[in-house]
C-alpha positions in Angstrom: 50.1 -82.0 -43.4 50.8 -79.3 -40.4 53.8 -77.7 -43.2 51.0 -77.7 -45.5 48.5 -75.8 -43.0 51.6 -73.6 -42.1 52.4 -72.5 -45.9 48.8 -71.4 -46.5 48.1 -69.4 -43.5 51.9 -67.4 -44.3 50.1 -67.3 -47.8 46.9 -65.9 -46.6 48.7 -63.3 -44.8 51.1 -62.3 -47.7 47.8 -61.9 -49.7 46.5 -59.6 -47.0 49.8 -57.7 -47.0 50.0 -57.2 -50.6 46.0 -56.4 -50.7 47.0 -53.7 -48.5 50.1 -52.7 -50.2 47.8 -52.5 -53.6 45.4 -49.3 -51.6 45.5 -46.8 -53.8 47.3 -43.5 -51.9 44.2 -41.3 -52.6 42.5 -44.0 -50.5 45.0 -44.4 -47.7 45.1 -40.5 -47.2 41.5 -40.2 -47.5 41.6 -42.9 -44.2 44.7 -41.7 -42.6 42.8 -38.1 -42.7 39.8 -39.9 -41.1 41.0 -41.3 -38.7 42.7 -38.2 -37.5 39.5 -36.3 -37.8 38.5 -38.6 -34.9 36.3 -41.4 -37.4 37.0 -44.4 -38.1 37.2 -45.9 -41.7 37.0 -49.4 -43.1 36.6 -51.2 -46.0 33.0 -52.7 -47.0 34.1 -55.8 -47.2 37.6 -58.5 -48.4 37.0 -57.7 -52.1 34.9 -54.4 -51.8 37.7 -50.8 -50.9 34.8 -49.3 -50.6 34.9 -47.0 -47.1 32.1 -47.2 -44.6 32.9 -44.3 -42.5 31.9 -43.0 -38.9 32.1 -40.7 -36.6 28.9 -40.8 -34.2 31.3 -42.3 -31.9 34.2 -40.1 -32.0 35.7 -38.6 -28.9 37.1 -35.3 -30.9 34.1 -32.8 -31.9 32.8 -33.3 -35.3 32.3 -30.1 -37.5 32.0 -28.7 -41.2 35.7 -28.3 -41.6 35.8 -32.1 -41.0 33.9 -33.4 -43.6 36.4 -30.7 -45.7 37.9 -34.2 -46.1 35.4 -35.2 -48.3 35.3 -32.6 -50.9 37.3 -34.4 -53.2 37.3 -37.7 -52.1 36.0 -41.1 -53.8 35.2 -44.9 -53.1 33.0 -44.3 -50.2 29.9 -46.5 -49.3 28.7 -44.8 -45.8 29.1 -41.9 -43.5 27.2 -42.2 -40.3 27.6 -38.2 -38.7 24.5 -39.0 -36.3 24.6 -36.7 -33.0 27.8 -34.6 -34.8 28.0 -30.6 -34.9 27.6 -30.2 -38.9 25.1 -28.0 -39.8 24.2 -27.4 -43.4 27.4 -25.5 -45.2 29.3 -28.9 -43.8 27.5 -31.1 -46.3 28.4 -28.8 -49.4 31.8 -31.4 -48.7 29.6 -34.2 -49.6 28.1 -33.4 -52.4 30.6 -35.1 -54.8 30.5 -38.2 -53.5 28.9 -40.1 -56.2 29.3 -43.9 -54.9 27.9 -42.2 -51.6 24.6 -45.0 -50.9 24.4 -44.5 -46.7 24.3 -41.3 -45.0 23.4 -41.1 -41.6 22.6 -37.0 -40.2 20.4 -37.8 -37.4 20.2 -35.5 -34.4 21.9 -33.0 -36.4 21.4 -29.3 -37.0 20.9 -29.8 -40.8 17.9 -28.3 -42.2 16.1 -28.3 -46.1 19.1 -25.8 -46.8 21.5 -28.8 -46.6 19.6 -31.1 -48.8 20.0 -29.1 -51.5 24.0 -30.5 -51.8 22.4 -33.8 -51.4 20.5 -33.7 -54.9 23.0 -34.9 -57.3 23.9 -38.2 -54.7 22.2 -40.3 -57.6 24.0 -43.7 -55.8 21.8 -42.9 -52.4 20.1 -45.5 -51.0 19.9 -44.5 -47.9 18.9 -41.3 -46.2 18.6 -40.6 -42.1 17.2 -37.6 -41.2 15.5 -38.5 -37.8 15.5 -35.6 -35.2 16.7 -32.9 -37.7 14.3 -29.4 -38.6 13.8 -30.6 -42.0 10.5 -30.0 -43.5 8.5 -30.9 -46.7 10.5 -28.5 -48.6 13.4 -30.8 -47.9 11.1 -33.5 -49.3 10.8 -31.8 -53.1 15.2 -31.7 -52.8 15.1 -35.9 -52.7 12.4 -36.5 -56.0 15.7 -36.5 -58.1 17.5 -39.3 -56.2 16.1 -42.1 -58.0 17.9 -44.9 -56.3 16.7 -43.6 -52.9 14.9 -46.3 -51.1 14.7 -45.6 -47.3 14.3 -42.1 -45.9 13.6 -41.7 -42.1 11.8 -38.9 -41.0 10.7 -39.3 -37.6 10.6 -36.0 -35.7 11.2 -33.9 -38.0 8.8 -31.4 -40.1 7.8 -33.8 -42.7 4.0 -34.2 -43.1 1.8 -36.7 -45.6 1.5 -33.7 -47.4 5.5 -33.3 -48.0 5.8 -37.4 -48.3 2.9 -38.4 -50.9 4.7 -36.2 -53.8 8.1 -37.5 -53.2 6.4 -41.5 -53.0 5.1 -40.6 -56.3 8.5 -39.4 -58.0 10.3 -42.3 -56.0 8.0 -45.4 -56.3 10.2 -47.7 -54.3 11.0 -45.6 -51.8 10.1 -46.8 -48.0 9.4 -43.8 -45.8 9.1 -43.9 -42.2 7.1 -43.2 -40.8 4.4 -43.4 -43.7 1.6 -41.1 -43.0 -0.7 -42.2 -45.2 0.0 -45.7 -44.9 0.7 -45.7 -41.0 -3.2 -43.9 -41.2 -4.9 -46.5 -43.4 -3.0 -49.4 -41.5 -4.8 -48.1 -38.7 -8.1 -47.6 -39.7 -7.9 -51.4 -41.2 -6.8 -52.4 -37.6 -9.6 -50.3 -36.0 -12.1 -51.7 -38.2 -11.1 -55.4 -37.7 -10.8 -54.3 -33.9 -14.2 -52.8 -33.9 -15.3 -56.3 -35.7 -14.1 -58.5 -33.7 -15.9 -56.4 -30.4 -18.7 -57.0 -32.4 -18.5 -60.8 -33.1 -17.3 -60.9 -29.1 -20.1 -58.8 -27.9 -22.9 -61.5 -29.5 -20.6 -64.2 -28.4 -21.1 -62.8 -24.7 -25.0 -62.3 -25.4 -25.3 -66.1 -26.1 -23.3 -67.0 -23.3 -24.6 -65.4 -20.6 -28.1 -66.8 -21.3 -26.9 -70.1 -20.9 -24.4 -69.3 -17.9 -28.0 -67.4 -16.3 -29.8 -70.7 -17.1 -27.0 -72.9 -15.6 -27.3 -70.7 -12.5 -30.9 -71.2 -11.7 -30.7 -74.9 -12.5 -27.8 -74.9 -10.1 -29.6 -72.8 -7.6 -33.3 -74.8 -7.4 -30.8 -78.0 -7.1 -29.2 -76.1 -4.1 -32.6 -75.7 -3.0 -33.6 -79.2 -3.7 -30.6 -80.8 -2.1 -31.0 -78.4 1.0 -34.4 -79.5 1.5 -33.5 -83.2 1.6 -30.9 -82.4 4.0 -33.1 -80.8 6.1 -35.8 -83.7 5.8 -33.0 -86.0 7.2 -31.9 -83.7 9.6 -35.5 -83.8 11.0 -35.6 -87.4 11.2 -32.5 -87.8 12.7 -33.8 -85.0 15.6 -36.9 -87.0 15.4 -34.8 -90.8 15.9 -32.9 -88.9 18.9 -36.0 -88.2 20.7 -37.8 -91.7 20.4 -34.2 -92.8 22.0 -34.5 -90.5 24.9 -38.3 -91.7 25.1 -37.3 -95.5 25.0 -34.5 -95.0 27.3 -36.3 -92.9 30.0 -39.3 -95.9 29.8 -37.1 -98.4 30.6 -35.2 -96.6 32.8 -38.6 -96.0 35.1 -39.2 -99.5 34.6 -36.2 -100.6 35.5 -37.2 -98.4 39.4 -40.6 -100.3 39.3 -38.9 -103.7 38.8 -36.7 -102.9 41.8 -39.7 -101.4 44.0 -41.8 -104.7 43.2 -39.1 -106.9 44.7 -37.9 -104.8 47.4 -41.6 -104.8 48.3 -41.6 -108.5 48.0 -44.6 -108.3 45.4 -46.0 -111.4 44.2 -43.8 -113.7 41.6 -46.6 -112.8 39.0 -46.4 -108.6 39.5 -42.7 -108.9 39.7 -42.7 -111.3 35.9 -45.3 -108.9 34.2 -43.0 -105.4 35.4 -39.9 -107.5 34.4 -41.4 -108.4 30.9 -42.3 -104.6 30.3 -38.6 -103.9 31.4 -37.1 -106.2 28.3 -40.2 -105.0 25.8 -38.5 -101.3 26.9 -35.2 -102.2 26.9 -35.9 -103.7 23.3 -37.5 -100.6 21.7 -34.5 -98.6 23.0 -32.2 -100.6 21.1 -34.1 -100.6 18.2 -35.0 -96.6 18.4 -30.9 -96.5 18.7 -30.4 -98.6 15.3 -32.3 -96.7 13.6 -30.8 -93.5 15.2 -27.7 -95.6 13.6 -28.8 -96.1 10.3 -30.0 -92.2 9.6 -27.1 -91.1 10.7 -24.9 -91.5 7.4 -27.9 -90.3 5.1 -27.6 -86.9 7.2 -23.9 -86.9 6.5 -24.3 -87.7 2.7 -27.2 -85.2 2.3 -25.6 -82.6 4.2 -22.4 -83.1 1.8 -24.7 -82.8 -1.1 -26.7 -80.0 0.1 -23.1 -78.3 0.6 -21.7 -79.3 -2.6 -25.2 -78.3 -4.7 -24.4 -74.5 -2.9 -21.2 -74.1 -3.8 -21.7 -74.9 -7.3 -24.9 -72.5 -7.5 -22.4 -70.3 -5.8 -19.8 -70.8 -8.9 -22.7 -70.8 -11.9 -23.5 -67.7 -10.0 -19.9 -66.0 -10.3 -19.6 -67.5 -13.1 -23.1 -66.0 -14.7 -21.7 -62.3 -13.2 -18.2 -62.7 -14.5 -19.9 -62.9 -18.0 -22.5 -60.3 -17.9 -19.1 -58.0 -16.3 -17.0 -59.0 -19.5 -20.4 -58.3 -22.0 -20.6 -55.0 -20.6 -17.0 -54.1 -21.4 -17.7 -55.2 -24.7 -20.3 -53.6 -25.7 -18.4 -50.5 -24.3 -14.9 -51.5 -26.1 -17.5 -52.1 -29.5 -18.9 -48.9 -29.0 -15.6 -47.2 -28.6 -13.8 -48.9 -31.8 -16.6 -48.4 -33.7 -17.0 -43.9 -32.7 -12.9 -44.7 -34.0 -13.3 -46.2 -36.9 -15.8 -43.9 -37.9 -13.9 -41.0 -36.9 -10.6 -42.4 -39.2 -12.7 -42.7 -41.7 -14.5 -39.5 -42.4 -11.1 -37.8 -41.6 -9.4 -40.3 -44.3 -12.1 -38.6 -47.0 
């Protein structure tokens, strides 16, 4: 099984050799003379000798004589010449190339004079001309390129005014940027935009009625809830005082008690003071029960009276949070809306 393997990858490779061996010479020069231009040249693909050329990466500089190469040459698919020195006499070399479909001239010094040797490229499917002085003369050069189907035109000279004629000769062709388009795109966006404001700014509307009504309900139950807890509050003030009331009875008492036997008072004087002591003595322990039992309502009320604030305080924020978001929206509406209008009138 592993001879097997063995024979067919030395197969493969003999195939490769001969595949080589089979370039035509016109094609190997054309390459070789590439390559010592400073580009670089490959075949499109295993079973396409097609050459897809470069030489935006080339460390030699890149003139008009280079592309000399060209003048007679055939077989090739791309040239990328992006950020090169050609100017416009250097693509007179190009214009034979009739399998020509990519050609890449961005950030060059080409002008409208230098696609005029473009017009007879009728295999061009692909046209760069981003960063270049061409203007919408250029444009009427391309309406004879009828397989043309992406031109790129940013920064350069081109206007809608340049672009709409050439769409019409070249229905399929993609420009970009589209003027017209790119304009009407945006106008459907600013409209939608200026919609949905809309929709958002009676969305608000409705909302901060009810986050206003939630506020007030929140705030009289902040109210109601303090007012309990100050209710308890009293009583509890109220409970402490009975206790200090109680407790300073029996304590006096307690003094008279011990005057009446120190004093050797009758058993009857001393029984009647000592019967007043424990009636005293009781009511201070019941005034301290019920001390006792008021002191958790004050804890719970207070703790609702705290709780019903802070969330009059957050229906509150919330409630000004709303009518702050409204009021951008109803600015933002008004805004897209001036826009809109504005693309539109200038779209008549």
């Amino acid at each position: 099984m592993r001879t097997l393997l063995s024979l067919s990858v030395i197969l493969l490779n003999l195939s490769a050799v001969v595949a080589q061996d089979e370039t035509p010479d016109a094609s190997a020069a054309l390459v070789k003379a590439i390559q010592e231009a400073g580009g670089q040249a490959i075949p499109l693909a295993q079973n396409d000798p097609r050459l897809s050329v470069s030489f935006h990466l080339s460390d030699q500089e890149i003139t008009d004589d280079t592309l000399a190469i060209f003048a007679d040459a055939s077989g090739v698919h791309s040239i990328n010449l992006r950020g090169t020195a050609i100017t416009d006499a250097g693509l007179a070399h190009l214009s034979g190339l009739s399998d020509l479909v990519q050609l890449h001239l961005e950030k060059t010094a080409i002008t409208d004079a230098g696609l005029e040797h473009l017009k007879d490229l009728k295999s061009l499917e692909y046209l760069n001309v981003y960063g270049t002085k061409v203007t919408d003369a250029g444009m009427s050069t391309l309406h004879g390129l009828a397989g043309l189907r992406k031109l790129y035109v940013w920064q350069t000279e081109v206007t809608e005014a340049g672009q709409e004629p050439l769409k019409a000769a070249l229905p399929e062709l993609e420009i970009v940027p589209d003027f017209k388009r790119d304009r009407e795109r945006e106008i459907m966006e600013t409209v939608r935009a200026a919609e949905d404001a809309g929709k958002e700014v009676e969305e608000l509307a409705a909302k901060i009625g009810a986050d206003m009504k939630a506020a007030d309900e929140a705030a009289q139950k902040a109210a109601a809830a303090a007012e309990v807890a100050a209710t308890v509050a009293a009583a509890q003030a109220s409970a402490g005082t009975v206790v200090e009331a109680a407790t300073a009875h029996a304590a006096a008492l307690t003094k008279a008690v011990e005057a009446l036997k120190a004093a050797s008072a009758g058993k009857e004087a001393i029984e009647a003071a000592e019967k007043s002591l424990a009636a005293a003595q009781k009511d201070v322990e019941d005034a301290k029960a019920a001390q006792e039992a008021i002191k958790k309502p004050v804890e719970d009320t207070a703790k609702a009276a705290e709780e019903a604030k802070k969330a009059a305080e957050a229906a509150k924020t919330a409630a000004d949070e709303t009518k702050k978001k409204s009021d951008e929206a109803i600015k933002r509406a008004a805004e897209l809306k001036k826009k809109a209008e504005e693309l539109q009138a200038n779209n008549k």
